[in-house]
PyMOL Python script that loads the backbone (N, CA, C, O; Angstrom):
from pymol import cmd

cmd.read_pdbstr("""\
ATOM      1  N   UNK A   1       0.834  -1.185   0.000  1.00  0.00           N
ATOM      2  CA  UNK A   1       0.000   0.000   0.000  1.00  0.00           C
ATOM      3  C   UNK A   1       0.880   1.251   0.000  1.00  0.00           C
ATOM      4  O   UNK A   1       1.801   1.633   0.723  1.00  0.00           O
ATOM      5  N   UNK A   2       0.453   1.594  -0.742  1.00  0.00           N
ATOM      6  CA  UNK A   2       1.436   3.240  -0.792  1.00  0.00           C
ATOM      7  C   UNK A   2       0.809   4.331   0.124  1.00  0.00           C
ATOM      8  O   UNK A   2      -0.373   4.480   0.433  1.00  0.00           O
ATOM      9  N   UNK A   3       2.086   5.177   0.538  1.00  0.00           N
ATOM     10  CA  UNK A   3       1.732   6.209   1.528  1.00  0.00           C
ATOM     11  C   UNK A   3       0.956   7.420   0.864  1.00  0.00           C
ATOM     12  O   UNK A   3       1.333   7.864  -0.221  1.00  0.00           O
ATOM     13  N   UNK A   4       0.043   7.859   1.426  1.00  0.00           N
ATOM     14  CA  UNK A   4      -0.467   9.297   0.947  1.00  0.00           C
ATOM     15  C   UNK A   4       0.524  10.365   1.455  1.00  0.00           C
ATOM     16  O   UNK A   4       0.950  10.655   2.573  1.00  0.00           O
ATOM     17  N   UNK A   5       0.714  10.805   0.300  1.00  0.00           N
ATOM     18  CA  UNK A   5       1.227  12.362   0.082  1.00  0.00           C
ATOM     19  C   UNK A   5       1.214  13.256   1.425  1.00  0.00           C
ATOM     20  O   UNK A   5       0.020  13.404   1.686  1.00  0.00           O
ATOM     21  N   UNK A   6       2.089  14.005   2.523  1.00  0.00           N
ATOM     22  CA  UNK A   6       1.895  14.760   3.637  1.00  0.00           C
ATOM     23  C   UNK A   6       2.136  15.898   3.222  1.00  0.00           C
ATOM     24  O   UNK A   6       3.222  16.149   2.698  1.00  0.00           O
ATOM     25  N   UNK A   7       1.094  16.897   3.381  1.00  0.00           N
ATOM     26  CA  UNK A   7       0.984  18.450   2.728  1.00  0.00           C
ATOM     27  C   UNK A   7       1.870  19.119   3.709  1.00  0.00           C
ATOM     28  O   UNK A   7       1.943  20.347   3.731  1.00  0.00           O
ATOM     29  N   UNK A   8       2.589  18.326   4.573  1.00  0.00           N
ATOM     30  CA  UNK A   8       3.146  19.051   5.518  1.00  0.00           C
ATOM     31  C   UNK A   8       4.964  18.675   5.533  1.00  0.00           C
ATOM     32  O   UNK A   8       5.545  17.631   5.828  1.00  0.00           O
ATOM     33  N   UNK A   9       5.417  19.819   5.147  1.00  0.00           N
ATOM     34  CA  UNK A   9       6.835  20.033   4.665  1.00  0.00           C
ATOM     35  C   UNK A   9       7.961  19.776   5.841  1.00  0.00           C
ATOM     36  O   UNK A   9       7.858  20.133   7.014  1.00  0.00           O
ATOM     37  N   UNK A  10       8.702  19.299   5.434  1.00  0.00           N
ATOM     38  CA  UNK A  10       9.618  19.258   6.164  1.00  0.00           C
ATOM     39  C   UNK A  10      10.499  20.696   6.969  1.00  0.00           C
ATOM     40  O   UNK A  10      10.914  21.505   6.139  1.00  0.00           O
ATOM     41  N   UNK A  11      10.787  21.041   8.401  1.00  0.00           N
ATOM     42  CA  UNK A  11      11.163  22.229   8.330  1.00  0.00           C
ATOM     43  C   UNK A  11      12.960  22.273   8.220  1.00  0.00           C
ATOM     44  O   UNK A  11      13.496  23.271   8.703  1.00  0.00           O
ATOM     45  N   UNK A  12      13.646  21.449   7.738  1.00  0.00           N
ATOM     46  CA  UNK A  12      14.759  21.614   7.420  1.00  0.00           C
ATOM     47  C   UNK A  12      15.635  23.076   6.680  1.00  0.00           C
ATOM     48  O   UNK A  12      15.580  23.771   5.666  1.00  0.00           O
ATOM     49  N   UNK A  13      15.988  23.024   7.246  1.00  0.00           N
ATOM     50  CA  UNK A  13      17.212  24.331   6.905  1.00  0.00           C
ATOM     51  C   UNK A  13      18.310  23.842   6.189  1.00  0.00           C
ATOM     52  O   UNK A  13      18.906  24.680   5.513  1.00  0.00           O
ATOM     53  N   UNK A  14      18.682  22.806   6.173  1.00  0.00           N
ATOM     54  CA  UNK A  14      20.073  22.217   5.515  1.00  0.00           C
ATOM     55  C   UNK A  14      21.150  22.934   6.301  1.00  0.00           C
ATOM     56  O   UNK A  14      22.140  23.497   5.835  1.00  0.00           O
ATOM     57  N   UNK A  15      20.716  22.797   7.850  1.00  0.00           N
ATOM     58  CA  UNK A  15      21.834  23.488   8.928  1.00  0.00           C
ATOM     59  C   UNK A  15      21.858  21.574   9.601  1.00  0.00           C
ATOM     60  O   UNK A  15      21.121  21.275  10.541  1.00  0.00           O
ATOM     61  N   UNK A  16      22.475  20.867   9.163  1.00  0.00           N
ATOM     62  CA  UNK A  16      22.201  19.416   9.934  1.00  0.00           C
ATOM     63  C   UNK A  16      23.475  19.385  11.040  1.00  0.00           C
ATOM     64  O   UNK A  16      24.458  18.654  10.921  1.00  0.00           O
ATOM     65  N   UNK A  17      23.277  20.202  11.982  1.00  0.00           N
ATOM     66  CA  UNK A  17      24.519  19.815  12.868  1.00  0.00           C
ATOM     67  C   UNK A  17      23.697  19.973  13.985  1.00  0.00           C
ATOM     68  O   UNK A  17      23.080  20.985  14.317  1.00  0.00           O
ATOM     69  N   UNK A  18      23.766  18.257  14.856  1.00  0.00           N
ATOM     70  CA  UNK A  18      23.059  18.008  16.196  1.00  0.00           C
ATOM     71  C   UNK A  18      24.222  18.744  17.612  1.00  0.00           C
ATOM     72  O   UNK A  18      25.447  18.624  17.635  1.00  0.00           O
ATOM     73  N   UNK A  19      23.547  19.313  18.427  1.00  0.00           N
ATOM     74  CA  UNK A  19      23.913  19.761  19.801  1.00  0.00           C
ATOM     75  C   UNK A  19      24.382  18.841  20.932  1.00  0.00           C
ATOM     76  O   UNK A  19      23.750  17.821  20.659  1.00  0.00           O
ATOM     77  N   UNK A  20      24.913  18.631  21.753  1.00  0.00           N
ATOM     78  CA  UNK A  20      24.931  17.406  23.067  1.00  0.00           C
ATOM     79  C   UNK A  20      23.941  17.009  23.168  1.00  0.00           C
ATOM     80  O   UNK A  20      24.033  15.790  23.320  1.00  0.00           O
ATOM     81  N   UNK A  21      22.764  17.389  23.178  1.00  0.00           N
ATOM     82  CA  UNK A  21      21.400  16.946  23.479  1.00  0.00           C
ATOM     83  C   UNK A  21      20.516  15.801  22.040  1.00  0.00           C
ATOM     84  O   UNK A  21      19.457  15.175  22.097  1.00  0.00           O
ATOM     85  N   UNK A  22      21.590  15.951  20.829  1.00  0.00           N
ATOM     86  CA  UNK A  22      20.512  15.423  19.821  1.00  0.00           C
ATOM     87  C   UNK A  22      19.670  15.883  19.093  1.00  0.00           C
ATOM     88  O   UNK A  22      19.185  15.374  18.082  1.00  0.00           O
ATOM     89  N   UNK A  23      19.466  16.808  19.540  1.00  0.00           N
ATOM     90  CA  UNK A  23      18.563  18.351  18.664  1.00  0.00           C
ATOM     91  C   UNK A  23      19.560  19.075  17.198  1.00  0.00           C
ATOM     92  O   UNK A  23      20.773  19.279  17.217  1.00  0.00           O
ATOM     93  N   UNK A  24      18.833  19.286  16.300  1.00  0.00           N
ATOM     94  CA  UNK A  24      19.285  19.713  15.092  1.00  0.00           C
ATOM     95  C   UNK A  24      19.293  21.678  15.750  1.00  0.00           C
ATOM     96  O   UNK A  24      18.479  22.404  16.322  1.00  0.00           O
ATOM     97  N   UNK A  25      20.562  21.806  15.284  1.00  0.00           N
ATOM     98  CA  UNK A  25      20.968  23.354  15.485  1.00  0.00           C
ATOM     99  C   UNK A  25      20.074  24.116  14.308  1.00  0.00           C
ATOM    100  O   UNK A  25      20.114  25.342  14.406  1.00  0.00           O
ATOM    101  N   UNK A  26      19.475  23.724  13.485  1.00  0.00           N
ATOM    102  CA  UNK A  26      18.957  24.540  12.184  1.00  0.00           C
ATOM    103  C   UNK A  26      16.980  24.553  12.056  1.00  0.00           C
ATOM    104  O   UNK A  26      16.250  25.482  11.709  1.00  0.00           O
ATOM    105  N   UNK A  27      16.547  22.857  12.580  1.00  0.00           N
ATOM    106  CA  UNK A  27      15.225  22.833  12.644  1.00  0.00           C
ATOM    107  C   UNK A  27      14.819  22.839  13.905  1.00  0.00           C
ATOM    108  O   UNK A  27      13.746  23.295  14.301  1.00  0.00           O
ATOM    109  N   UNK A  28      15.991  22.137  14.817  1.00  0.00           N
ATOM    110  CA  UNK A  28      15.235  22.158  16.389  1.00  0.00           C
ATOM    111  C   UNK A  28      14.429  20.831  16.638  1.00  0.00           C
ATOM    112  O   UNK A  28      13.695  20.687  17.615  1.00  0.00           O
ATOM    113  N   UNK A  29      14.638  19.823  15.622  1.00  0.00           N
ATOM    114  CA  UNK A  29      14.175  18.456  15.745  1.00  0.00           C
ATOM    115  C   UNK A  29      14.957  17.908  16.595  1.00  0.00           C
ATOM    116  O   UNK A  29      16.128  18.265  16.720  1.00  0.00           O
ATOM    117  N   UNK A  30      14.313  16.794  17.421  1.00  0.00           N
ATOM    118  CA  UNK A  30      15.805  15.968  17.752  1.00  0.00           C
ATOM    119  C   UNK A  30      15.936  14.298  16.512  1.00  0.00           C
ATOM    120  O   UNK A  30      15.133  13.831  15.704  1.00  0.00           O
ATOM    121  N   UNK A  31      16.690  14.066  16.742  1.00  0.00           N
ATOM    122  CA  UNK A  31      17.640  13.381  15.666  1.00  0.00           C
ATOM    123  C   UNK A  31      16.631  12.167  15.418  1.00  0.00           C
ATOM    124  O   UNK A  31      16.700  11.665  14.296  1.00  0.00           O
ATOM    125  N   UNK A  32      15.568  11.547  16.442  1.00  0.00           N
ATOM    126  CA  UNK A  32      14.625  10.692  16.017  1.00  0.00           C
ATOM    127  C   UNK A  32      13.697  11.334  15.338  1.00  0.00           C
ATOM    128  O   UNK A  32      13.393  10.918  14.220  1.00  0.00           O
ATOM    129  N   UNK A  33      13.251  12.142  15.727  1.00  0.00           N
ATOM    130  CA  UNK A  33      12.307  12.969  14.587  1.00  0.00           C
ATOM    131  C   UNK A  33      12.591  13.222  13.032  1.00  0.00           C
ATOM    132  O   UNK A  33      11.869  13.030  12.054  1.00  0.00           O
ATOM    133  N   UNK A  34      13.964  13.746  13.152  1.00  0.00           N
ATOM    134  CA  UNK A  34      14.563  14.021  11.708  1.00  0.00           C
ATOM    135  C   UNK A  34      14.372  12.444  11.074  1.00  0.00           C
ATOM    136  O   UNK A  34      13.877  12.296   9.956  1.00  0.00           O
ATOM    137  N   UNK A  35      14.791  11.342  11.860  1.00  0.00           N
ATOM    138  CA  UNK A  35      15.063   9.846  11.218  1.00  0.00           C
ATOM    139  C   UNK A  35      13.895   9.668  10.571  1.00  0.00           C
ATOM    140  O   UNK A  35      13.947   9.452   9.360  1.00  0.00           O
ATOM    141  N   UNK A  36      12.318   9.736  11.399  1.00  0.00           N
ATOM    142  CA  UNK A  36      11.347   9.345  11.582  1.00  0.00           C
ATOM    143  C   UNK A  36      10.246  10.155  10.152  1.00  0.00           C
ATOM    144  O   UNK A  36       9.238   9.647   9.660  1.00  0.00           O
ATOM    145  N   UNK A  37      10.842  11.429   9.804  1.00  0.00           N
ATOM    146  CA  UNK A  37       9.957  12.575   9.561  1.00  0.00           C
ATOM    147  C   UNK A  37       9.154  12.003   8.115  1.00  0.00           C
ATOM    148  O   UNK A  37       8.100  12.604   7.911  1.00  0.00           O
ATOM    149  N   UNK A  38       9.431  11.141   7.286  1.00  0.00           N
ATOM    150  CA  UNK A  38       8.949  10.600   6.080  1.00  0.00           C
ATOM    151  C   UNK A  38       8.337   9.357   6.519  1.00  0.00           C
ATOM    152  O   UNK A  38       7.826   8.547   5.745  1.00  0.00           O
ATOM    153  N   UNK A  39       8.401   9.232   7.745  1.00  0.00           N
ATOM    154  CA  UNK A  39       7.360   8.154   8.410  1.00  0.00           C
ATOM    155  C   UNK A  39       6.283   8.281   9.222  1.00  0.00           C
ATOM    156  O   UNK A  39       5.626   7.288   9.536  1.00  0.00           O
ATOM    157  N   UNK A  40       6.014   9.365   9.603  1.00  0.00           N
ATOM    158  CA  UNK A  40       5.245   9.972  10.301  1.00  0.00           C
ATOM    159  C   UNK A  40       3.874  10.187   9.715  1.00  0.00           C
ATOM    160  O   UNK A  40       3.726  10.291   8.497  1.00  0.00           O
ATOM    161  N   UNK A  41       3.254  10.229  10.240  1.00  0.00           N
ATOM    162  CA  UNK A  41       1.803  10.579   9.870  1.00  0.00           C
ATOM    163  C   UNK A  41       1.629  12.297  10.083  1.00  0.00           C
ATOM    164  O   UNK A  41       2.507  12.953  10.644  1.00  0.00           O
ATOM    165  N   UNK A  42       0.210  12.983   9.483  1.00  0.00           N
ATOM    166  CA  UNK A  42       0.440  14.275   9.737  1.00  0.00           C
ATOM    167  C   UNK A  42       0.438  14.581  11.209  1.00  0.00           C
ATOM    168  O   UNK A  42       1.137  15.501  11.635  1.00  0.00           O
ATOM    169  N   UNK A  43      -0.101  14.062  11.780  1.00  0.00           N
ATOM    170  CA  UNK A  43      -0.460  14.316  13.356  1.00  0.00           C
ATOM    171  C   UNK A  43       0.957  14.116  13.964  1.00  0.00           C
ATOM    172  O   UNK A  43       1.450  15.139  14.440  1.00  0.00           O
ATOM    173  N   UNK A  44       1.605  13.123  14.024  1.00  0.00           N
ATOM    174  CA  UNK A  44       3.075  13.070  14.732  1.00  0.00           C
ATOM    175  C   UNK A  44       3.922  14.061  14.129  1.00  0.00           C
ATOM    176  O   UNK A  44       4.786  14.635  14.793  1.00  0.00           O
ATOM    177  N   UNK A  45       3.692  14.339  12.694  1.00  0.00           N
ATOM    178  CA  UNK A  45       4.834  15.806  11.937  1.00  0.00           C
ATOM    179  C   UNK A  45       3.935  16.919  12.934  1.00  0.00           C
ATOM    180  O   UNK A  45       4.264  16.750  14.108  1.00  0.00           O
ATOM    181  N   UNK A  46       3.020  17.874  12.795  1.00  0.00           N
ATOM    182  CA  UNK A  46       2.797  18.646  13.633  1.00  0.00           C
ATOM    183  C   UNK A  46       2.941  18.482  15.012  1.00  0.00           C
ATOM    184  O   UNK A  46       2.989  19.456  15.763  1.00  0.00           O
ATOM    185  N   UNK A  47       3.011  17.362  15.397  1.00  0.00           N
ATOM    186  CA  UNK A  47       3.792  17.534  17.388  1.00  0.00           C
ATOM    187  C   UNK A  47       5.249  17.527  16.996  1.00  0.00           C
ATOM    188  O   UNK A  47       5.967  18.118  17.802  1.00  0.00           O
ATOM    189  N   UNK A  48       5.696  17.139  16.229  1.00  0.00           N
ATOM    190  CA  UNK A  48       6.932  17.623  15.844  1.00  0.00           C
ATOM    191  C   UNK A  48       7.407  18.699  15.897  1.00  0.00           C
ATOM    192  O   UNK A  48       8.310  18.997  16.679  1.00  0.00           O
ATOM    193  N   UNK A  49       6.670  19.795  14.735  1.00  0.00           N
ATOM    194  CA  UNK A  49       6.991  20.573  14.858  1.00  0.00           C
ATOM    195  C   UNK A  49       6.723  21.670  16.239  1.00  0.00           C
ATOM    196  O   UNK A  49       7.511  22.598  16.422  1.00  0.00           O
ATOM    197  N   UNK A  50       5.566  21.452  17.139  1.00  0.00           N
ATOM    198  CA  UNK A  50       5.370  21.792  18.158  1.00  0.00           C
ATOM    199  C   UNK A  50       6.471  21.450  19.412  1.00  0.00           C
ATOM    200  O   UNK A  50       6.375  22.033  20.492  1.00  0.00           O
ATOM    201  N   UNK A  51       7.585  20.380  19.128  1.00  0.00           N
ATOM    202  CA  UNK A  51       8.085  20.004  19.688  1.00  0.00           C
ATOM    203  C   UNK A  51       9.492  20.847  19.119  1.00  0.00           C
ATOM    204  O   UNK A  51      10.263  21.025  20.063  1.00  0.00           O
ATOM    205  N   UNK A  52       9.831  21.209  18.280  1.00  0.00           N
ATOM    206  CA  UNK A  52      10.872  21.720  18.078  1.00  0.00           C
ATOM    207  C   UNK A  52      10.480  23.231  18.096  1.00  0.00           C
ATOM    208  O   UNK A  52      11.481  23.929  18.258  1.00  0.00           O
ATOM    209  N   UNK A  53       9.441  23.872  17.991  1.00  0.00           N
ATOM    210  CA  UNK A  53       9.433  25.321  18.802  1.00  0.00           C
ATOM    211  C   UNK A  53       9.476  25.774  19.800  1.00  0.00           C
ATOM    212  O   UNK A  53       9.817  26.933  20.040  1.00  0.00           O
ATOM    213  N   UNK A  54       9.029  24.684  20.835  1.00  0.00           N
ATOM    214  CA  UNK A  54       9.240  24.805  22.210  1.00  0.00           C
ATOM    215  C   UNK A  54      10.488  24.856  22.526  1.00  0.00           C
ATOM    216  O   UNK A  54      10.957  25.726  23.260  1.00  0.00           O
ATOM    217  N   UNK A  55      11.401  23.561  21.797  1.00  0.00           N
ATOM    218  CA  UNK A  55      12.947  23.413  21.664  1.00  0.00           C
ATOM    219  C   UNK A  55      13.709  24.970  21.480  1.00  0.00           C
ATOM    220  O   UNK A  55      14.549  25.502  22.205  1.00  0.00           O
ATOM    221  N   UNK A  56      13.178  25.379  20.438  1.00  0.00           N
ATOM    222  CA  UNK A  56      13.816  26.840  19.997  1.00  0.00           C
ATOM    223  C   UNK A  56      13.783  28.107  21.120  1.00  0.00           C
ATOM    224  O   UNK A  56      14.617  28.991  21.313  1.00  0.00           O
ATOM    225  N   UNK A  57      12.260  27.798  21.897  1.00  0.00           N
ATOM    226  CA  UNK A  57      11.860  29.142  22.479  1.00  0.00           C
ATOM    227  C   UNK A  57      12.976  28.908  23.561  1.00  0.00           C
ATOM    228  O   UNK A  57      13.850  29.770  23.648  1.00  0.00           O
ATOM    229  N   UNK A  58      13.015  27.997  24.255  1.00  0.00           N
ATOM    230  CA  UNK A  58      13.840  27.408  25.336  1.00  0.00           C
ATOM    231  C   UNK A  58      15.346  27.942  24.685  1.00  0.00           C
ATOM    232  O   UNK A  58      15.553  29.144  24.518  1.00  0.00           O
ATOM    233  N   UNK A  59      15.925  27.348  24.490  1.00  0.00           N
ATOM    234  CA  UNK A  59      16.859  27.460  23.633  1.00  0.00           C
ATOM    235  C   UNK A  59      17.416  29.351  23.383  1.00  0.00           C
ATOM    236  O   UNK A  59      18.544  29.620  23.796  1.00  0.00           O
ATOM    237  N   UNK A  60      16.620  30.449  22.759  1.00  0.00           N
ATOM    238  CA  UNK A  60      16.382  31.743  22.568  1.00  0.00           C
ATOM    239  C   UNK A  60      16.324  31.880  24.473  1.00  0.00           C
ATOM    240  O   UNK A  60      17.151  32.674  24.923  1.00  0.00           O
ATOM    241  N   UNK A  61      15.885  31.533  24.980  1.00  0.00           N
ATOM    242  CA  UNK A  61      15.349  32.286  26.411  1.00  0.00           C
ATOM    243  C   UNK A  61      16.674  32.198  27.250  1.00  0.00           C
ATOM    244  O   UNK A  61      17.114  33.052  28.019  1.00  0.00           O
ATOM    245  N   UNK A  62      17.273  30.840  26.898  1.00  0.00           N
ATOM    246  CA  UNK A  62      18.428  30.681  27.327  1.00  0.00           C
ATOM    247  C   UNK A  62      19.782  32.061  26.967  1.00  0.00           C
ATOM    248  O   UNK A  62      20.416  32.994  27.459  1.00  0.00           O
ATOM    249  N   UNK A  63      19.624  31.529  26.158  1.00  0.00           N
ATOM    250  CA  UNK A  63      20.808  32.172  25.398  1.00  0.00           C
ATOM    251  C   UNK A  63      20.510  34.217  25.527  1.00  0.00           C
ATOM    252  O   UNK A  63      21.513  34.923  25.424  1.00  0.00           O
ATOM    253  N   UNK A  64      19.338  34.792  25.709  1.00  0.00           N
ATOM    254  CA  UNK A  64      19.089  35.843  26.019  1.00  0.00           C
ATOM    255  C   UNK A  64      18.913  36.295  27.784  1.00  0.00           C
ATOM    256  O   UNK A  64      18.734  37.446  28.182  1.00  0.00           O
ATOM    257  N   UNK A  65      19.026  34.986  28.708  1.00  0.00           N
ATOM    258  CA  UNK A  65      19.018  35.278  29.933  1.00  0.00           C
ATOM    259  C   UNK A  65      21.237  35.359  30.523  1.00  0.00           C
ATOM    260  O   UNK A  65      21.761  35.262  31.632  1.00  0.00           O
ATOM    261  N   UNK A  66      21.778  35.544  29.274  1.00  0.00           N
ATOM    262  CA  UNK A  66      22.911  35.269  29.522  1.00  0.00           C
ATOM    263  C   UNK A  66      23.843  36.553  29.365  1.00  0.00           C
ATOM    264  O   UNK A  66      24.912  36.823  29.912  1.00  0.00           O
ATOM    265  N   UNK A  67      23.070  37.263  28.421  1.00  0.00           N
ATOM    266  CA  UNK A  67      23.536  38.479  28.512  1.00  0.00           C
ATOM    267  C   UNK A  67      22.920  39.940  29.090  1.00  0.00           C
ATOM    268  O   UNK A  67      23.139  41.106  28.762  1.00  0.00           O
ATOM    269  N   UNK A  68      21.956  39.260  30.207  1.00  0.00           N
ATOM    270  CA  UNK A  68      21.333  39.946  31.048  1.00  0.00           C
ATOM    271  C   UNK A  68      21.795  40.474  32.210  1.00  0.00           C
ATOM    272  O   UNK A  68      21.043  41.130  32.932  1.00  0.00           O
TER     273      UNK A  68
END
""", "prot")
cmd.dss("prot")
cmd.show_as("cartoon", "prot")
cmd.util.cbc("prot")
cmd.orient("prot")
C-alpha cells in the first residue's frame, strides 16, 4: 500500500549539525524525529513541529538570559 502524500513540509534548513542533546541546530528536531519525519503521519509531523518550537523558544530564552 502506498503512503499518501503529507501536505506538511519538512522544516529543514540544511543546517544538519546536532547539539549534546541530539537536537538539530537549524530545525530544532531531535535526531529521532529528523530519522522518523517521512514516516510519520500528519499528526506526529505537527507535534513535531510543536516540539521543536518549544525546543527553539527554550533554547532563545536561554541564550538571552545570559547576557542579562
Amino acid at each position: 500500500m502506498l503512503k499518501k502524500k503529507s501536505g506538511i513540509k519538512s522544516p529543514c534548513i540544511h543546517v544538519c549539525t546536532l547539539d549534546d542533546e541530539k537536537v538539530c541546530m537549524g530545525c530544532y528536531r531531535s535526531a529521532e524525529e529528523i530519522r522518523s519525519w517521512f514516516l510519520y503521519t500528519d499528526e506526529q509531523k505537527l507535534r513535531s513541529l510543536e516540539n521543536a518550537e518549544i525546543r527553539r523558544r527554550k533554547k532563545d530564552e536561554n541564550n538571552e538570559s545570559r547576557y542579562v
